[in-house]
Backbone as a chain_set.jsonl record, in Angstrom:
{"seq": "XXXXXXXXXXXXXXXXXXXXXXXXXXXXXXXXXXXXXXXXXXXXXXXXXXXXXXXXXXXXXXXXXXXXXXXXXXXXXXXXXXXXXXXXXXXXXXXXXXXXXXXXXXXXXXXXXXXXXXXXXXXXXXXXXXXXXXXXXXXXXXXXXXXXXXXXXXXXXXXXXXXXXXXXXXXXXXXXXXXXXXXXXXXXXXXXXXXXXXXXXXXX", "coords": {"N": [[-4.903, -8.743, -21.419], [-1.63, -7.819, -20.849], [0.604, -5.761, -19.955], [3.096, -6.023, -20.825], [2.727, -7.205, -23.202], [2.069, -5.114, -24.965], [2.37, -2.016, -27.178], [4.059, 0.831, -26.719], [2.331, 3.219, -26.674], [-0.038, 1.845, -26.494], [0.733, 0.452, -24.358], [0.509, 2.89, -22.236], [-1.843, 3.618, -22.908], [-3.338, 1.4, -21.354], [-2.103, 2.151, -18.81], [-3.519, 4.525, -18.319], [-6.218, 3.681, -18.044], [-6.401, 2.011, -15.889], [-5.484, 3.465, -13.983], [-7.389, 5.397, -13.754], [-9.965, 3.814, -13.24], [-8.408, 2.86, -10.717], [-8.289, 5.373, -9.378], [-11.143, 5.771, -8.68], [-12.562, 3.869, -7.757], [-11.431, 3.343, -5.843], [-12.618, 6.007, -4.469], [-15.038, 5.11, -4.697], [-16.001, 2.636, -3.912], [-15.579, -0.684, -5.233], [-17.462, -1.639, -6.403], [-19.749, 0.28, -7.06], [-18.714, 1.749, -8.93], [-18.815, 2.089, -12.731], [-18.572, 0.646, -15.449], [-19.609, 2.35, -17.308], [-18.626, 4.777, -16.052], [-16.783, 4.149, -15.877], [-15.581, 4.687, -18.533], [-16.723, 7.088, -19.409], [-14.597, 8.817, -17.872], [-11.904, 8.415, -18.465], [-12.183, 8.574, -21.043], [-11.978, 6.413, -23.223], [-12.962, 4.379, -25.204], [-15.806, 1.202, -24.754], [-15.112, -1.096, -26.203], [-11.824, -0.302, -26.48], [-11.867, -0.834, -23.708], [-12.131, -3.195, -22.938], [-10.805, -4.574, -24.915], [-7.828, -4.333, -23.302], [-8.563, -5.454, -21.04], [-10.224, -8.405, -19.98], [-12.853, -8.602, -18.446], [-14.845, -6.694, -15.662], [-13.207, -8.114, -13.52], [-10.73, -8.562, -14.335], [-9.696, -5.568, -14.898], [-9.955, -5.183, -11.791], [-7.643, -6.429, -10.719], [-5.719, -5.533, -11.987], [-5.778, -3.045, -10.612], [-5.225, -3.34, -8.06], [-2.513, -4.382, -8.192], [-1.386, -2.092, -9.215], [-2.381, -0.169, -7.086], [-0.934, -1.269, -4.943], [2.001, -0.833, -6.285], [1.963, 1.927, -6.305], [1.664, 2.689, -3.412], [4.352, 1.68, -2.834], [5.625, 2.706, -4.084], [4.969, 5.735, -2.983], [6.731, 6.17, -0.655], [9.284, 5.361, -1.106], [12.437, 6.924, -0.727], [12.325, 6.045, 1.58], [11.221, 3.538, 2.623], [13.873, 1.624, 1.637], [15.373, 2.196, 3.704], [15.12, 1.422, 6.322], [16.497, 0.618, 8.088], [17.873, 0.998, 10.612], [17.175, 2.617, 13.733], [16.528, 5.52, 13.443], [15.702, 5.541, 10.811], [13.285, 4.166, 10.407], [11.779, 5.7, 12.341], [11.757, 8.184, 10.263], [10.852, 7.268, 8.252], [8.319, 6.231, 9.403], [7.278, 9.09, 9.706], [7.146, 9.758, 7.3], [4.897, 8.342, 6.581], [2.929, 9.714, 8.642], [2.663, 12.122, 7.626], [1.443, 12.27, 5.089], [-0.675, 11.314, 5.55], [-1.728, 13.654, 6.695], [-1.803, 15.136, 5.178], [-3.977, 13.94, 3.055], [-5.906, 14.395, 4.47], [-6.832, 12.879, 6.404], [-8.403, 10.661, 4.781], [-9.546, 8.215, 3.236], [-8.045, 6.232, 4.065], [-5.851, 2.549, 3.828], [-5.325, 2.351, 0.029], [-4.951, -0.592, -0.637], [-5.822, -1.902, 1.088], [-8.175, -0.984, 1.456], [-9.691, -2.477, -0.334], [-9.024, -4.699, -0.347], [-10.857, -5.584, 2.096], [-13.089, -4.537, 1.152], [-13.482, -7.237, -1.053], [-12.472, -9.708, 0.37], [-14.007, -11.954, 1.245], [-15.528, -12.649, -0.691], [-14.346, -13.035, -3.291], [-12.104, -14.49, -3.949], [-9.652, -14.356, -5.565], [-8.998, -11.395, -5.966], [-9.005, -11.406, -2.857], [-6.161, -13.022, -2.747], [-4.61, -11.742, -4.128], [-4.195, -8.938, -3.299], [-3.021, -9.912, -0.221], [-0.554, -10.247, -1.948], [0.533, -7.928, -2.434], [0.724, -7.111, 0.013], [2.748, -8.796, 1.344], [4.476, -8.044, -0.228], [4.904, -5.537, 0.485], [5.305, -5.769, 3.469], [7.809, -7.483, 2.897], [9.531, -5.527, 2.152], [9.863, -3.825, 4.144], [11.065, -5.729, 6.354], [13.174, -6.393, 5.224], [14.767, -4.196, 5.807], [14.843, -4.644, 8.857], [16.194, -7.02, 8.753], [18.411, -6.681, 7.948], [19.521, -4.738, 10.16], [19.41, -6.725, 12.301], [21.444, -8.859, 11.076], [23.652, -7.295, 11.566], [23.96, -7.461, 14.086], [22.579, -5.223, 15.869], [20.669, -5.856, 16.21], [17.743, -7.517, 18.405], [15.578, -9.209, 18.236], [13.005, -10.718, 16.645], [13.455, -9.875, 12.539], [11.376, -10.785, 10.703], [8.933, -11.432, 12.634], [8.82, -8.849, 13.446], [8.576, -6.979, 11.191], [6.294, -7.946, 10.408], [4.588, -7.149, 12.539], [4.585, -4.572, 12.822], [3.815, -3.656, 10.337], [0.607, -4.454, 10.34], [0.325, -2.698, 12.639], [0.133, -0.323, 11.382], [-1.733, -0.584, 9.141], [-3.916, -1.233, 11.355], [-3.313, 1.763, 12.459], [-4.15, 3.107, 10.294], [-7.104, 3.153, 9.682], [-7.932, 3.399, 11.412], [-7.223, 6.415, 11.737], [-8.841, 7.155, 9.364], [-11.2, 7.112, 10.432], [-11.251, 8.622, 12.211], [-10.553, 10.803, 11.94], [-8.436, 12.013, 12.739], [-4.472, 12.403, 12.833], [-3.359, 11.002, 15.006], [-4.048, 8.287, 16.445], [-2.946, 6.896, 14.151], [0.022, 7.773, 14.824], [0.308, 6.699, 17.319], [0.359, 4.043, 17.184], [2.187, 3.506, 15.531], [4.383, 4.244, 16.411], [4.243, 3.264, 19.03], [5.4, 0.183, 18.51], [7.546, 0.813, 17.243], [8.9, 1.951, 19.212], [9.467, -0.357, 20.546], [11.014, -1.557, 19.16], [12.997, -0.302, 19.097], [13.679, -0.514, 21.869], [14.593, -3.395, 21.294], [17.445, -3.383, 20.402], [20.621, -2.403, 19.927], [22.114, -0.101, 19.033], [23.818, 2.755, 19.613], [22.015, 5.288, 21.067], [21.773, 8.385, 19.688], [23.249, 11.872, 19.985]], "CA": [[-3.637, -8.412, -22.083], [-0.386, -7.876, -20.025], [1.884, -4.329, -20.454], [4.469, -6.376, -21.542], [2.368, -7.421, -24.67], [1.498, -3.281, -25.426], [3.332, -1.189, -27.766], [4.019, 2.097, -25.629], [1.574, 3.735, -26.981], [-0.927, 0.918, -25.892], [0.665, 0.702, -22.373], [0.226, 4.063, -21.992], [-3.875, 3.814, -22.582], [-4.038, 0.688, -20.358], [-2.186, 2.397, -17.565], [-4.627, 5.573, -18.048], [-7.39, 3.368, -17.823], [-6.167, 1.232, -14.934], [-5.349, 4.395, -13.042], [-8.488, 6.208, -13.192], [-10.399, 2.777, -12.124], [-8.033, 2.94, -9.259], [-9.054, 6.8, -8.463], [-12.992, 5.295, -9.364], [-12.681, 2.321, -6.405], [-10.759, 4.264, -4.027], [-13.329, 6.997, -3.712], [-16.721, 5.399, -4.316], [-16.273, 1.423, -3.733], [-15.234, -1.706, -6.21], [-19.347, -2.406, -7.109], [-20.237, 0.785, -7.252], [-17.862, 1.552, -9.82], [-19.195, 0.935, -12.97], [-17.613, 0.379, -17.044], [-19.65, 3.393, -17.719], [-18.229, 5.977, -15.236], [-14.919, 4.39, -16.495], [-15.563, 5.099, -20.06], [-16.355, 8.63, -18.637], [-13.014, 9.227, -17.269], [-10.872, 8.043, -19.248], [-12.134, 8.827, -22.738], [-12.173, 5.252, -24.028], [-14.574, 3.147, -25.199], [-15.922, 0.375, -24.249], [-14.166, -1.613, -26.916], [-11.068, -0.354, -25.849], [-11.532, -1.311, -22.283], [-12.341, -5.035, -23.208], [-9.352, -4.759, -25.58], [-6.941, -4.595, -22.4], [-8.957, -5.892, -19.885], [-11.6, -9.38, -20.103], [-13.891, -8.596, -17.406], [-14.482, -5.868, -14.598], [-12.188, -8.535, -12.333], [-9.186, -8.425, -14.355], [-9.513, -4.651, -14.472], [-9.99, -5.051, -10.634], [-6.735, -7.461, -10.085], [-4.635, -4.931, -12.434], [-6.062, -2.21, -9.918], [-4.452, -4.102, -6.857], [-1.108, -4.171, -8.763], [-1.282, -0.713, -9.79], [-1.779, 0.295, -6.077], [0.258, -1.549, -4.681], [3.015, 0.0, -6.984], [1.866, 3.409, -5.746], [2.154, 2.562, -2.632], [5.387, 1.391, -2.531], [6.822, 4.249, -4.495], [5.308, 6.891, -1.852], [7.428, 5.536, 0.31], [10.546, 5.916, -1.796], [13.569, 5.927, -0.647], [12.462, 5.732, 3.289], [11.743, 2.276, 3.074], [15.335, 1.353, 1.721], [16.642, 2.65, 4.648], [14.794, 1.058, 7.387], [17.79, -0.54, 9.097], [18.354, 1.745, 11.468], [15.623, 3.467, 14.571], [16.561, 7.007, 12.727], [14.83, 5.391, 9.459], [12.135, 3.91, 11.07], [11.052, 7.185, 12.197], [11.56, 9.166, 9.182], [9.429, 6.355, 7.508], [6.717, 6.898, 9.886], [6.63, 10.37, 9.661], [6.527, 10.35, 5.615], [3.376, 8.038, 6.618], [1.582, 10.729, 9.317], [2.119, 13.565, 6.926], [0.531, 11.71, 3.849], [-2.382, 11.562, 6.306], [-2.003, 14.739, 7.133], [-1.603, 15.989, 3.808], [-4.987, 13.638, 2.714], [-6.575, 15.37, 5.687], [-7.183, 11.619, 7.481], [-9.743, 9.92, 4.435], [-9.32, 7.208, 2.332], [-7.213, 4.56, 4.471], [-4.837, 2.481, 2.924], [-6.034, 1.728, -1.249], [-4.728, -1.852, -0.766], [-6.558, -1.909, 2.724], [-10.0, -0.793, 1.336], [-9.708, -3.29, -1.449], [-9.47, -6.062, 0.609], [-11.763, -5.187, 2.811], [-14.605, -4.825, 0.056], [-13.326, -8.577, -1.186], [-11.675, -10.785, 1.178], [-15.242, -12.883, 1.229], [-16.303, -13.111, -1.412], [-13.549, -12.456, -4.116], [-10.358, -15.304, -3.208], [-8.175, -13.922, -6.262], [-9.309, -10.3, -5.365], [-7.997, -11.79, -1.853], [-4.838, -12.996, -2.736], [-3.811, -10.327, -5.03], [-4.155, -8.084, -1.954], [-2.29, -10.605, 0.437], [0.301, -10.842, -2.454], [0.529, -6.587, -2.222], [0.583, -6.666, 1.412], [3.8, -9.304, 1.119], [5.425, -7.316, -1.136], [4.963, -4.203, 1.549], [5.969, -6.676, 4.346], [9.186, -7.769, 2.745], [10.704, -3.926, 2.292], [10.145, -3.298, 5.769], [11.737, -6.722, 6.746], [14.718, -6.092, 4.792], [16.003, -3.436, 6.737], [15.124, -5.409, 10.264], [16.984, -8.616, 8.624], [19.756, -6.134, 7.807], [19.968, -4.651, 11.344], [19.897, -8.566, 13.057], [23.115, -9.45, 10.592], [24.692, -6.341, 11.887], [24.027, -7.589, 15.471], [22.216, -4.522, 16.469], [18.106, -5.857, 16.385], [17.697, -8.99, 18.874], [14.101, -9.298, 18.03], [12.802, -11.997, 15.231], [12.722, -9.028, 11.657], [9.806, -11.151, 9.985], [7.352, -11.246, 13.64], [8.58, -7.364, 14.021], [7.429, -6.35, 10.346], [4.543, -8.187, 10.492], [3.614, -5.965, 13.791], [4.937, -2.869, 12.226], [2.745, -3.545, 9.141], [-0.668, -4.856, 10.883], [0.086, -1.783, 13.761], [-0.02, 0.692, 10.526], [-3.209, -0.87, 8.677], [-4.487, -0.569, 11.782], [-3.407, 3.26, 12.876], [-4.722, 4.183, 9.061], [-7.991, 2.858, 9.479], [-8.497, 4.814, 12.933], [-6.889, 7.709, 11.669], [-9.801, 7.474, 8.667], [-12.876, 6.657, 11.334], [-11.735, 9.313, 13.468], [-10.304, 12.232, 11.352], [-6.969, 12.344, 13.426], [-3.613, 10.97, 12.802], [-2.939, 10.275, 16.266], [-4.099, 6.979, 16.348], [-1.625, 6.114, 13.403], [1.338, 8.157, 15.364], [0.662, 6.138, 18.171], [0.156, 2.375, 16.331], [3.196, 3.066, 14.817], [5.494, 4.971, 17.702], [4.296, 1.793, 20.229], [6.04, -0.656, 17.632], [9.157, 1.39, 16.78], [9.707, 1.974, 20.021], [9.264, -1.852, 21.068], [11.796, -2.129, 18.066], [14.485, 0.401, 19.491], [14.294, -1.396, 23.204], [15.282, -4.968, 21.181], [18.135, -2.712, 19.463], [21.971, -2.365, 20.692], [22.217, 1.112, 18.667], [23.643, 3.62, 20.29], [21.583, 6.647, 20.656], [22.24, 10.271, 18.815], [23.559, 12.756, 21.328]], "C": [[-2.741, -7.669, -21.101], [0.053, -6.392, -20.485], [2.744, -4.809, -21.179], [3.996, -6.485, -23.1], [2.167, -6.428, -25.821], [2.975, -3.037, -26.511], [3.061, 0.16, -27.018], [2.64, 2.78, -25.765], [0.0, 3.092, -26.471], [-0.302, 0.845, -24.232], [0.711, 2.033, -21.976], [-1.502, 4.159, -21.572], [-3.921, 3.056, -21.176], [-3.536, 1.253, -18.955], [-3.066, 3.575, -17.307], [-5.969, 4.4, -17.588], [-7.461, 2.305, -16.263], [-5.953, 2.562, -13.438], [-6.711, 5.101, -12.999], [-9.699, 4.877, -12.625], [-10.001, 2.975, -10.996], [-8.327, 3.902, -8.317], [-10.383, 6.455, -8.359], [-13.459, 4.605, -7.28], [-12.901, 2.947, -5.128], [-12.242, 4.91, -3.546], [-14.857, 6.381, -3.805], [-17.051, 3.434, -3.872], [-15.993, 0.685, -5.15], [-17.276, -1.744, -6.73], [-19.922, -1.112, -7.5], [-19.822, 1.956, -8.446], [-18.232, 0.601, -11.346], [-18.461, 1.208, -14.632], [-18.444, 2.168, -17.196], [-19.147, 4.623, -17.415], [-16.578, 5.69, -15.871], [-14.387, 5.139, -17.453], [-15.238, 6.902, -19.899], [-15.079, 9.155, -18.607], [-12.09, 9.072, -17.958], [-10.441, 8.697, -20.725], [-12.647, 7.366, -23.887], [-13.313, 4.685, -23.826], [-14.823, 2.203, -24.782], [-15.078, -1.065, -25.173], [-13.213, -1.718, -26.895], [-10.288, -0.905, -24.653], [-11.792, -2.45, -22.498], [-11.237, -5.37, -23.967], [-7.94, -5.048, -24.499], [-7.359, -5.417, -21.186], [-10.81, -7.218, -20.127], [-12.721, -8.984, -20.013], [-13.399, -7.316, -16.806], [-13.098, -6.711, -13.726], [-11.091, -8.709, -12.776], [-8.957, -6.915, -14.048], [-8.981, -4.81, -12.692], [-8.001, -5.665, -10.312], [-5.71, -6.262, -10.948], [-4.766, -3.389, -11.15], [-5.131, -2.368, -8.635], [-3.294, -4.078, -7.231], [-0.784, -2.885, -8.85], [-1.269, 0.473, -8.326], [-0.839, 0.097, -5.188], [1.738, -0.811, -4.972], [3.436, 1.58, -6.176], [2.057, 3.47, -4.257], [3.399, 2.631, -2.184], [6.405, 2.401, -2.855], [6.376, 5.511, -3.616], [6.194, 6.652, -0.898], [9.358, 5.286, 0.354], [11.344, 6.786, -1.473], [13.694, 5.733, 1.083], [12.152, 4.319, 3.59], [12.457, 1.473, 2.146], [15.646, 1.621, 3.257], [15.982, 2.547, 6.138], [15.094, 0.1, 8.095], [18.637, 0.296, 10.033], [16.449, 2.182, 12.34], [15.398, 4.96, 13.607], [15.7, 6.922, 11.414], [13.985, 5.066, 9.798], [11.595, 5.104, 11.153], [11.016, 8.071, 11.535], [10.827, 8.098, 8.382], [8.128, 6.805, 7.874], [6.654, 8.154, 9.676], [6.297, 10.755, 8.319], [4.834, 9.728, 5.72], [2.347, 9.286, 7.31], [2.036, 11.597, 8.551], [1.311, 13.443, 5.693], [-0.74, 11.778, 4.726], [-2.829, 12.604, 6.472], [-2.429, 15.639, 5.844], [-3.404, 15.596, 2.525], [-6.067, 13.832, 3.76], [-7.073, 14.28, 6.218], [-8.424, 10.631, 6.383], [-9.164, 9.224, 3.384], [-8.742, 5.812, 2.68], [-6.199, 4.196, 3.65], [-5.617, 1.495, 1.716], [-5.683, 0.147, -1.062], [-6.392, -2.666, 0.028], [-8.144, -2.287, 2.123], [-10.583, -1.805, 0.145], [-10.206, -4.574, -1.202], [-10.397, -6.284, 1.565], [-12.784, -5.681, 1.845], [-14.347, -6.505, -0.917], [-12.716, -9.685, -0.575], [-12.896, -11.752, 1.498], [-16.053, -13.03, 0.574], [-15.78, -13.258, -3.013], [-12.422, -13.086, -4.189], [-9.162, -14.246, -4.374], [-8.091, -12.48, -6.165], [-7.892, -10.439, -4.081], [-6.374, -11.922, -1.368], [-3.874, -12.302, -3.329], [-3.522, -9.446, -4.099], [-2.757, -8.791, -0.829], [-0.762, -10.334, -0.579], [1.153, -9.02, -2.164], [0.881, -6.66, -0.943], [1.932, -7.145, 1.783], [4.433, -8.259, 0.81], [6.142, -6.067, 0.032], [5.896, -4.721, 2.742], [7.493, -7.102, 4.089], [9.802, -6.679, 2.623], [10.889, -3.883, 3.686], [11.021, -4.556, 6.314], [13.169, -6.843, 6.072], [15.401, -5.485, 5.339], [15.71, -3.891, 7.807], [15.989, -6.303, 10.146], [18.385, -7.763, 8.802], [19.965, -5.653, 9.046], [20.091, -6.104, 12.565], [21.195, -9.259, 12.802], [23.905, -8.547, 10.756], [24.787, -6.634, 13.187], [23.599, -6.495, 16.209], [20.583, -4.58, 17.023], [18.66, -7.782, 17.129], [16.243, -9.472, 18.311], [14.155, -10.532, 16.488], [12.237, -10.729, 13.941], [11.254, -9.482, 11.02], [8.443, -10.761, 11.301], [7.533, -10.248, 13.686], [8.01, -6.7, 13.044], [6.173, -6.645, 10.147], [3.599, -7.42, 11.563], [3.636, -4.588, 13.518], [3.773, -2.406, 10.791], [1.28, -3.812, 9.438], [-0.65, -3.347, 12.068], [-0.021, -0.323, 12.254], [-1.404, 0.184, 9.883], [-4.727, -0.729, 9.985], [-4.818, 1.155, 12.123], [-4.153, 3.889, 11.435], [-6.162, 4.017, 8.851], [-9.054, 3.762, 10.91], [-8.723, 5.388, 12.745], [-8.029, 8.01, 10.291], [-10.988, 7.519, 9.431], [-12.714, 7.976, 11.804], [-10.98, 10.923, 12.962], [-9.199, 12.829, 11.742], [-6.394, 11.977, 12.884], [-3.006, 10.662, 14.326], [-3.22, 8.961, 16.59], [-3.151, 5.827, 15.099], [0.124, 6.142, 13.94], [1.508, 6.89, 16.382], [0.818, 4.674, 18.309], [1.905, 2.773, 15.807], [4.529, 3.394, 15.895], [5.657, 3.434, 18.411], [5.44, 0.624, 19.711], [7.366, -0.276, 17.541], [9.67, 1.706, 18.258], [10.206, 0.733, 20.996], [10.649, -2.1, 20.124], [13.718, -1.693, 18.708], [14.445, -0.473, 21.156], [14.964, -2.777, 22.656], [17.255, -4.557, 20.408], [20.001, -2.48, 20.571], [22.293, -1.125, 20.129], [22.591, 1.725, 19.716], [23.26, 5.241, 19.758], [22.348, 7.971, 20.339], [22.772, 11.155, 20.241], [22.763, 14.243, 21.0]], "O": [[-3.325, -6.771, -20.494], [-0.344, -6.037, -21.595], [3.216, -4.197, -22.137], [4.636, -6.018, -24.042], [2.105, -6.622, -27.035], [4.07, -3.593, -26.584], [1.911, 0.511, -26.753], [1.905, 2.8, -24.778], [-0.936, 3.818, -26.135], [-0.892, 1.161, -23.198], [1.212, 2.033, -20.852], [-2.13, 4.526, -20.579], [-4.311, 3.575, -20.13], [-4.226, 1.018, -17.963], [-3.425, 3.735, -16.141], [-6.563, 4.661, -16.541], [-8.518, 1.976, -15.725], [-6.253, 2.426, -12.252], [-7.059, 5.362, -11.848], [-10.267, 5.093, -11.555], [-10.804, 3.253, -10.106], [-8.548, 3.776, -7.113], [-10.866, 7.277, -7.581], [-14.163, 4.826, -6.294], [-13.661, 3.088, -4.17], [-12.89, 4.516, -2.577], [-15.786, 6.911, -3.197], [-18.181, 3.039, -3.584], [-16.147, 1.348, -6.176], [-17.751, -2.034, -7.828], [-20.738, -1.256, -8.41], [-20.568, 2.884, -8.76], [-18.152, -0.617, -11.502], [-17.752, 2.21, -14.721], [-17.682, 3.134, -17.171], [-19.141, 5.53, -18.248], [-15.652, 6.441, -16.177], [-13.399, 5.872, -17.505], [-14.267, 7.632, -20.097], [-14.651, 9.954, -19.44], [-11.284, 10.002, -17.931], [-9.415, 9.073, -21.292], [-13.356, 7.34, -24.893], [-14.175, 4.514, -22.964], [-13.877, 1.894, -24.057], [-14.504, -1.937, -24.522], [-12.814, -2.854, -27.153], [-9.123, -1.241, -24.439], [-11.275, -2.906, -21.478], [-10.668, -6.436, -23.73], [-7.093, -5.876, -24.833], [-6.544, -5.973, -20.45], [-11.983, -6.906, -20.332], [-13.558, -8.895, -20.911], [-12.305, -6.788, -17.007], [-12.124, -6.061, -13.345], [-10.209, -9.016, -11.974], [-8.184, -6.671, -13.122], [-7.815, -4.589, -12.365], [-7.307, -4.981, -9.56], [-4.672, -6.122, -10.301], [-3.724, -2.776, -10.918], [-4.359, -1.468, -8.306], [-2.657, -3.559, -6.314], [0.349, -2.61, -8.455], [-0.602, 1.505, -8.259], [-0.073, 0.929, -4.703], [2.455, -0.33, -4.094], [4.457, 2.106, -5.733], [2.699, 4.446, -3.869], [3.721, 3.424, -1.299], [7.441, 2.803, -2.327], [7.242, 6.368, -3.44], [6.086, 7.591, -0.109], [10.22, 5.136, 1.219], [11.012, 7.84, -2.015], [14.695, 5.412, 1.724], [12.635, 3.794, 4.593], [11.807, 0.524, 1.708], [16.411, 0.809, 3.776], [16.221, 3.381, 7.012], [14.491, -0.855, 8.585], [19.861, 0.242, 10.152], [15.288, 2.122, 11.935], [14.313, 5.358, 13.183], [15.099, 7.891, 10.95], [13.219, 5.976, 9.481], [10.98, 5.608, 10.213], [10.306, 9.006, 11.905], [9.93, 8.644, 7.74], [7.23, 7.391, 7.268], [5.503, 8.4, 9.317], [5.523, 11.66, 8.008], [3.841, 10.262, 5.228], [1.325, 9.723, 6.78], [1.472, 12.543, 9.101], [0.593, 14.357, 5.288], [-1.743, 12.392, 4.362], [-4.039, 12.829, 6.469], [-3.215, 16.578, 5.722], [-3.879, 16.34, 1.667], [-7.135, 13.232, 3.64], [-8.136, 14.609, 6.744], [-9.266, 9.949, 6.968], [-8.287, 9.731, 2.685], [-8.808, 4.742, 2.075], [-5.625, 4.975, 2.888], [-6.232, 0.45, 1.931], [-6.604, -0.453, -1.616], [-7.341, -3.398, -0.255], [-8.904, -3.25, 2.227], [-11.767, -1.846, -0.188], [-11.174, -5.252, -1.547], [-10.676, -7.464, 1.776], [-13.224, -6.824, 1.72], [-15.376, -6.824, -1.514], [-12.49, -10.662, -1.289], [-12.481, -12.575, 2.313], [-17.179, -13.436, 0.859], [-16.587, -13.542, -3.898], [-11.481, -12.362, -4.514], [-8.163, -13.622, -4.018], [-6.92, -12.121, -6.289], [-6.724, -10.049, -4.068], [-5.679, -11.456, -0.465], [-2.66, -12.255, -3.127], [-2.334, -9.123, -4.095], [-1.686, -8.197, -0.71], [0.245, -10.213, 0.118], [2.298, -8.988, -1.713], [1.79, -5.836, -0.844], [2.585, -6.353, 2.462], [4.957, -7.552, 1.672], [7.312, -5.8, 0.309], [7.004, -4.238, 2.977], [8.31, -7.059, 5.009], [10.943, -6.777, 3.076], [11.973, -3.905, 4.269], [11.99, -4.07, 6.898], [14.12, -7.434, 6.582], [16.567, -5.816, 5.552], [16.714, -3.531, 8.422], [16.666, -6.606, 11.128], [19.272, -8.071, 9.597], [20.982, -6.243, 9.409], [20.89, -6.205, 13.496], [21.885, -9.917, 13.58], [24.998, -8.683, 10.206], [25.762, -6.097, 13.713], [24.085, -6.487, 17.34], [19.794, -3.927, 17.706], [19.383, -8.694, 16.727], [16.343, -10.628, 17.899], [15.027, -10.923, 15.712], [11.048, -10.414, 13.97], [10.269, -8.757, 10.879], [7.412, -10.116, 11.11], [6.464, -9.758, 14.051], [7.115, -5.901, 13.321], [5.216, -5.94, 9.827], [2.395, -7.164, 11.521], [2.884, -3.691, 13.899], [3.217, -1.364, 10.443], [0.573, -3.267, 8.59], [-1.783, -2.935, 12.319], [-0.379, 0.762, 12.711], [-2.338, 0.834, 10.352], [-5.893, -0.375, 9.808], [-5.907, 1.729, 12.107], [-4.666, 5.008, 11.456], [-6.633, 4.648, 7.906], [-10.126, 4.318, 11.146], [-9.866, 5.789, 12.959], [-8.146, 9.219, 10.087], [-11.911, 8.108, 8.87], [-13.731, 8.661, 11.905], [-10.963, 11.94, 13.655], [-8.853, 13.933, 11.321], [-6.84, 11.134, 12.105], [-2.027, 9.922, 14.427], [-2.271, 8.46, 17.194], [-2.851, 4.634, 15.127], [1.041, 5.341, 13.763], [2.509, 6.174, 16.379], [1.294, 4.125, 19.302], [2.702, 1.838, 15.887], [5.513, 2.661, 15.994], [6.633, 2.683, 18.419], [6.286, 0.226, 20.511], [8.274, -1.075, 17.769], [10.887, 1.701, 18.441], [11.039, 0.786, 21.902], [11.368, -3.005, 20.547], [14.825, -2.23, 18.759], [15.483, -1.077, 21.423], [15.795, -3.328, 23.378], [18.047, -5.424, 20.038], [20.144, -2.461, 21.793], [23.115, -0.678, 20.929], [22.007, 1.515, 20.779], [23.669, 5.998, 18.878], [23.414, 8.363, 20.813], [22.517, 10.823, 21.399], [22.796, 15.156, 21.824]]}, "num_chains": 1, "name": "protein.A"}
């Protein structure tokens, strides 16, 4: 059953219950994660949770939506405004202080999602891929928009796709290795590859 189909009061439960899955996943793994720890958390029954959700794998696929979402809204309103180098780098830096601020653990929720199903899981898979798009096209909006201003020579789709693969990587470092310097510097290398294709003129 969909949100749209809820009466508030019902999309209210299913996003409680879709959100504490999503805190569930994050911190202990998709399998190891189980209806009963949900029930736990939440409050609801198991009746309930079959009332909004089939199976564990729709839960799971509303989970992927639901971070996604969250994602995209930490990120609020710095990537709008990544059509300029000056936004670029106040983007990245809302990213290394979220790291900083989650003291370097967890990675990115999409990230670790896909990870634990990309072989064995396709709609898992593409729900992720479809999330990762979604992420991919903000950031490519403001490169397209600096190319039709005549200030980015560079191709915006191959530069967000390096800007977005050079961040999944720096957040997966910066979880192995307890730093964020390996995300500063995944993401700096890129933005600054971005400002050499760039006709901007610099701040004084």
């Amino acid at each position: 059953m969909t949100a749209k189909q809820l009466t508030a009061k019902g999309a209210e439960t299913r996003r409680r219950i879709v959100a504490a899955a999503a805190q569930l996943m994050y911190e202990q793994g998709i399998t190891e994660t189980t209806m009963e720890e949900l029930r736990a958390a939440t409050g609801a029954s198991s009746s309930q949770i079959y009332h909004y959700f089939a199976d564990k794998q729709a839960l799971l696929l509303a989970v992927i939506d639901y971070q996604t979402e969250a994602i995209l809204d930490l990120q609020t309103p710095h990537i709008d405004r990544l059509d300029t180098i000056g936004g670029l780098r106040a983007w990245r830096d809302l990213l290394v202080e979220n790291q900083k601020r989650m003291q370097c653990r967890g990675g990115c929720p999409i990230g670790t999602i896909g990870s634990q199903t990309a072989e064995n899981n396709p709609d898992a898979r593409l729900a992720v891929a479809s999330g990762y798009l979604r992420w991919e096209n903000a950031i490519r909006a403001g490169l397209t928009t600096m190319h039709r201003r005549g200030d980015l020579d560079g191709d915006p789709g191959d530069l967000a796709l390096a800007l977005l693969t050079a961040l999944q990587g720096g957040l997966l470092m910066t979880q192995i290795h307890r730093t964020v310097r390996p995300l500063e510097v995944a993401l700096d290398t890129v933005i600054d590859h971005i400002a050499s294709l760039t006709r901007e003129i610099p701040a004084a």
